[in-house]
C-alpha positions as CSV (number, residue, x, y, z in Angstrom):
1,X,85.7,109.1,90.0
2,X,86.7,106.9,92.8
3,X,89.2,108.0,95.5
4,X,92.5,107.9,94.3
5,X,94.9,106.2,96.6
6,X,98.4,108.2,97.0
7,X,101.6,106.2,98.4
8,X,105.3,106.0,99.0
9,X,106.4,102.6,98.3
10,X,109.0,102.9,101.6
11,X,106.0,103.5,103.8
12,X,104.4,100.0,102.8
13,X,104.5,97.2,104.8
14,X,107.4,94.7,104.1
15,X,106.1,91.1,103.4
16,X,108.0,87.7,102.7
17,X,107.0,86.0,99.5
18,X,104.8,83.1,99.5
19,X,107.4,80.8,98.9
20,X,109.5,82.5,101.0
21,X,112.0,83.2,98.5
22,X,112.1,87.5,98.5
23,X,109.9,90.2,100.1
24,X,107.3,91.7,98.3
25,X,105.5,95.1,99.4
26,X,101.8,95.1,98.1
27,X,100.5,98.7,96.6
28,X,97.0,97.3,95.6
29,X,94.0,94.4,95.6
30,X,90.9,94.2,94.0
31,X,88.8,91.6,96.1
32,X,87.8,88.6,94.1
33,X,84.0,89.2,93.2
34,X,83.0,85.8,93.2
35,X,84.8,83.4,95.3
36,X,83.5,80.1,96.6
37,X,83.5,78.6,100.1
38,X,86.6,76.5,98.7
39,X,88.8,78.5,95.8
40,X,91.1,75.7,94.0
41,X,93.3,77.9,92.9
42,X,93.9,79.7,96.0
43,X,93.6,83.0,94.9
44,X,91.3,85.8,96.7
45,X,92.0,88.7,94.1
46,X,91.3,89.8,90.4
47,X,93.8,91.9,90.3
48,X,97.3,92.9,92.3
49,X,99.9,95.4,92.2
50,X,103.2,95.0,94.0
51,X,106.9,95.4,94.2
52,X,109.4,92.8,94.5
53,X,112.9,93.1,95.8
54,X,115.4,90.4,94.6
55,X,118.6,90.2,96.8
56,X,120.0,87.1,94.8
57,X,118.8,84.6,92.2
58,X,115.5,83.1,93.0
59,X,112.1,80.8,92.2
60,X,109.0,82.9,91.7
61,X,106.3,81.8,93.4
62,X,103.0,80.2,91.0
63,X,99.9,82.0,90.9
64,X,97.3,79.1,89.0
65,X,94.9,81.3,86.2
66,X,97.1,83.9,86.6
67,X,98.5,86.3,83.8
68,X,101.7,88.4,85.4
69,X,103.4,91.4,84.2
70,X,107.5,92.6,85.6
71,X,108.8,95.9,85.5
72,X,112.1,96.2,86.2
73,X,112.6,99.1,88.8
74,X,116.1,99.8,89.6
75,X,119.5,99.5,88.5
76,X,121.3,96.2,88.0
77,X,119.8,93.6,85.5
78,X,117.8,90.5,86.0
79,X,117.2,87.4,83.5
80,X,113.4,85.7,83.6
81,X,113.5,82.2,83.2
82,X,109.7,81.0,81.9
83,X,108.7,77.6,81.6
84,X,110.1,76.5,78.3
85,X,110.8,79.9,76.6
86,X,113.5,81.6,76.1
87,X,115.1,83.5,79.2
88,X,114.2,87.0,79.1
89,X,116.9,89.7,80.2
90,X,115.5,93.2,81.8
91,X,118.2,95.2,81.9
92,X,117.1,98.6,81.5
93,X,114.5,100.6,83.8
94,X,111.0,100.4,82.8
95,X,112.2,96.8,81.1
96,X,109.3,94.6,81.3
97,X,107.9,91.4,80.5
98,X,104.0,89.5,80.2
99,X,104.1,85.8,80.5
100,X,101.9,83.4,82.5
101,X,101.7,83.3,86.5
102,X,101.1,79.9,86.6
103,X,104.4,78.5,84.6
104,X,107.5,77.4,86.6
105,X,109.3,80.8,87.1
106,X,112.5,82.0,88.5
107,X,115.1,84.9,87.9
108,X,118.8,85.6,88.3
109,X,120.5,88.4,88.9
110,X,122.9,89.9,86.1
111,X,124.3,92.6,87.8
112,X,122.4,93.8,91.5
113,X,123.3,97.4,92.8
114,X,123.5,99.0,96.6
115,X,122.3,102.2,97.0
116,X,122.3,104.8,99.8
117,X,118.1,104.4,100.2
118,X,117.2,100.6,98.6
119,X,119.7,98.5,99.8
120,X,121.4,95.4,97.7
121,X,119.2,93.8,95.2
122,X,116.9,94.6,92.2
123,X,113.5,95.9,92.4
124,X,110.6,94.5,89.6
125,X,106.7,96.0,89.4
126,X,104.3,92.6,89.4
127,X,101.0,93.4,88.2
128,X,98.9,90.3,88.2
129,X,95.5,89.7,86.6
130,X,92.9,86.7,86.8
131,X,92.1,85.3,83.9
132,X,88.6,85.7,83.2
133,X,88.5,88.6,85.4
134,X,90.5,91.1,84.3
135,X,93.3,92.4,82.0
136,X,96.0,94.6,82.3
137,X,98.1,97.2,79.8
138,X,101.6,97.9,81.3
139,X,103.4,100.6,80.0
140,X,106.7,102.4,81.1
141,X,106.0,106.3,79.6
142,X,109.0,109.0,79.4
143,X,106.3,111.5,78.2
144,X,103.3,112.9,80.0
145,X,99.7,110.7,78.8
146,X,96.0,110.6,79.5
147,X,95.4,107.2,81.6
148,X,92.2,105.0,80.6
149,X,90.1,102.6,82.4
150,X,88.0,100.9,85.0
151,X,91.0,101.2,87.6
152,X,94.5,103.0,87.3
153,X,97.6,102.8,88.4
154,X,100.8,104.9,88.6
155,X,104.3,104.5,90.1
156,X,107.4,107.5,89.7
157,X,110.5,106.0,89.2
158,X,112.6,108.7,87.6
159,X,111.8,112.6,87.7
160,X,109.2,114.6,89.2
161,X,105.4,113.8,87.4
162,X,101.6,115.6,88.1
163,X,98.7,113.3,88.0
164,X,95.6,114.8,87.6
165,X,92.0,113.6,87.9
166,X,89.8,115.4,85.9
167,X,86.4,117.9,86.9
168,X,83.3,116.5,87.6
169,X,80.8,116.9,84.6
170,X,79.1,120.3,84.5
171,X,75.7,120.6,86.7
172,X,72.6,122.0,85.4
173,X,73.5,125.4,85.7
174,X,76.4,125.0,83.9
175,X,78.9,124.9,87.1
176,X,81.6,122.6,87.6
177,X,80.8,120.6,90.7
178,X,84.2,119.7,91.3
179,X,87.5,121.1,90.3
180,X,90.4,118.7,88.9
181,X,92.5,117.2,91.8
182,X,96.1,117.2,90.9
183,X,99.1,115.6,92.7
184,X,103.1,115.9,92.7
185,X,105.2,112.6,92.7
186,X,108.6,111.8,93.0
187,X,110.4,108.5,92.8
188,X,109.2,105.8,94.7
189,X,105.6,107.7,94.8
190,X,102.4,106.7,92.8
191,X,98.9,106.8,92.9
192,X,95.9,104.1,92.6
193,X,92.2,103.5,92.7
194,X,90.4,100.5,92.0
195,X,86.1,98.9,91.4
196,X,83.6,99.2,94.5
197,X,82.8,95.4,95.1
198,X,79.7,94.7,93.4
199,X,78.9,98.0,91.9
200,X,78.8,99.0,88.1
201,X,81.7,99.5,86.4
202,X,83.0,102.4,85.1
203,X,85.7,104.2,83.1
204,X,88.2,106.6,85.4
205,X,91.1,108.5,83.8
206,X,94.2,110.3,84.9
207,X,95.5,112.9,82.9
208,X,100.2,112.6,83.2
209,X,102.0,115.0,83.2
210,X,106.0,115.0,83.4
211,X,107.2,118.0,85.7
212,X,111.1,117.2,84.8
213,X,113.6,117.9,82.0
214,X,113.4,113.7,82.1
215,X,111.4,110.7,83.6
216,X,109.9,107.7,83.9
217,X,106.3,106.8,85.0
218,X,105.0,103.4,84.9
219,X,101.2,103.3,84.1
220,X,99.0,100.7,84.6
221,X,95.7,100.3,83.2
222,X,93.0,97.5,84.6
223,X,89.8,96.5,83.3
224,X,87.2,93.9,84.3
225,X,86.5,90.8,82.0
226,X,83.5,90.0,83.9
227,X,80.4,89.6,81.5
């Protein structure tokens, strides 16, 4: 089991987005494992998890070979606009939508919300995956769940939720080497862990469990397409 990576989405760093139309805070990268001197596409990860805040209607920026996953977060409703399909309106939590990175995107705002501790503006989950690389399962859960792959990822947005890795296999002697690790999240909280660079891959799982009367607990599950 690799290290799992706990965090509070107000402690991250607050970043503009690349087009410069909304801020983004980044939860997780997986480096690319092969990049060349000169990457065409201009891309430096396999995978990426972030969060999104939308203040008002605006253009997302393109991500070439990239398949792209929103979650909507918060209160308030927002309306994808894809290429050519037909618009797409999130507008209930754990809402979310798959469609490609690399098709003209933008989103308006059906109905954005102020609160004491977010501000104005709608929140979305952006899990991004190279094509070729990797490939993602995005699910919002209201019940607890046992979590599956080469790297995991977890965010609290409603309730109070354990996440537990399991114990390390059973030495020789029949003793555990390791007991399970658990930890307690609360909204805005979650969890991650991700490949070594170069190293074998290998399943990790987390065990959920919801702590509340109610919740919501979006899981993310990431696995390399690399042959």
């Amino acid at each position: 089991m690799t290290t799992l990576q706990v965090f509070s989405i107000d402690a991250l760093p607050d970043e503009p987005w690349r087009n410069g139309g909304g801020r983004t805070r980044t939860i997780a990268t997986q480096s690319r494992d092969a990049l060349s001197d000169e990457a065409s596409d201009g891309v430096t990860w396999d995978w990426r998890v972030s969060v999104a805040t939308l203040e008002g209607d605006a253009a997302f920026s393109s991500f070439p070979g990239i398949e792209r996953t929103s979650v909507l977060l918060s209160a308030g409703s927002v309306t994808l606009h894809v290429g050519d399909q037909t618009p797409h309106r999130l507008e209930h939590t754990g809402d979310l939508l798959h469609y490609p990175g690399d098709a003209p995107s933008h989103a308006t705002l059906d109905g954005a919300v102020t609160t004491p501790t977010r501000g104005a503006g709608v929140s979305l989950l952006n899990v991004m995956t190279r094509r070729g690389a990797a490939r993602a399962r995005v699910r919002a859960l209201q019940d607890g769940a046992t979590l599956s792959a080469q790297a995991l990822a977890v965010l609290v947005v409603e309730g109070c939720w354990q996440v537990a890795e399991p114990a390390s296999p059973r030495t020789k002697d029949g003793r555990t080497a390791s007991l399970p690790h658990t930890f307690d999240l609360s909204p805005g909280q979650g969890a991650w862990n991700g490949w070594a660079p170069m190293q074998p891959r290998r399943t990790e799982q987390l065990q959920l469990n919801r702590l509340s009367p109610d919740g919501l607990l979006v899981a993310i599950e990431i696995d390399s397409t690399h042959a």
